[in-house]
C-alpha angles and dihedrals in degrees: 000000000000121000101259113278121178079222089074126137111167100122098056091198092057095039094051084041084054089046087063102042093059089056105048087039099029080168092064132092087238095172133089107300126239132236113254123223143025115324115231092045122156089230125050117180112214114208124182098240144303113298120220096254096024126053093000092056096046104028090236133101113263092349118131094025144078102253084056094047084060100038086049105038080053095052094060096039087062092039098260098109131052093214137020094215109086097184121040128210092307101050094249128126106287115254095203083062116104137158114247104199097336138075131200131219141148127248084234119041104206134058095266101203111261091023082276118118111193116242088252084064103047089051102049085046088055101082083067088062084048097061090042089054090047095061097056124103128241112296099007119163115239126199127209116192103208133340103296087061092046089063103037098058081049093055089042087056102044094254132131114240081215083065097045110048111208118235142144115275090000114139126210131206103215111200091240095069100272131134107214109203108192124220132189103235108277085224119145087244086057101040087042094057102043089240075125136031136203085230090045089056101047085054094074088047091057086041088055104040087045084072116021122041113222 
């Protein structure tokens, strides 16, 4: 597969919806969104896709909606993350934020309609996540936010979901030297309805830093 391009079209649904999307909201990003941060961290952050508002808006992974306020305020919080504000005064993504020893990036690129991306999609977007997984170093610590990521970075990795339960707070030895930390999604319907905590999801982060130094 092609290095990653925000030029790509090979899922024809998700390339004519982003068509669409540029010209109702010429302002927005509206194209496959790029990973953020270094590449080769110990640490890579697996979302599901951009959200309208969000990612699609900004041009940056969970920046410009709630699932990102709480993924980067969280960031911060644990060291990984120069700043907890992931917009500034204009509502664009914030250029004093960096990654310290993580990336972020979704198991689809581009905004699916209905925040649903179709199984074909998310397949023919996994080769992407090869290549991500490709670049870490031995032993690094992946984490997949919901069940969508969880595969994916299975798929990505030659393993069978059947074999690798997802669960919160579950971690997973891959046989290619991996450590998978599961995460119930950081979105605002999980968070409103206590499905996930703040508290729940910083304690991945602690389950994390208590085994890899980033």
């Amino acid at each position: 597969m092609d290095k990653f391009s925000t030029d790509c079209r090979l899922c024809p649904r998700l390339a004519s919806f982003l068509d669409e999307v540029r010209l109702a909201q010429p302002g927005y990003f509206a194209k496959p969104v790029p990973s953020f941060g270094q590449a080769g961290t110990a640490l890579l952050i697996v979302g599901l896709a951009p959200g309208m508002h969000g990612a699609n808006r900004t041009g940056r992974p969970f920046t410009g909606d709630y699932a990102g306020d709480l993924l980067y305020s969280t960031l911060h919080k644990f060291g990984l993350a120069t700043v907890a504000e992931p917009l500034d005064a204009n509502k664009q993504a914030n250029p004093k934020l960096s990654l310290k020893g993580c990336r972020i990036t979704n198991a689809v690129r581009c905004l699916p309609p209905q925040n649903k991306p179709e199984p074909a999609e998310i397949k023919q977007c996994n080769g992407y996540l090869v290549q991500e997984l490709a670049a870490l170093p031995q032993g690094a610590a992946v984490m997949a936010l919901g069940t969508i990521a969880h595969e994916a970075v299975l798929r990505a990795s030659g393993l069978k979901a059947k074999d690798f339960k997802f669960a919160h707070n579950a971690r997973h030895e891959l046989a290619n030297g991996l450590k998978l930390y599961d995460s119930y999604h950081c979105s605002r319907y999980n968070t409103q309805t206590k499905r996930l905590t703040e508290a729940m999801f910083h304690q991945v982060f602690e389950s994390i830093l208590e085994h890899h130094r980033f």
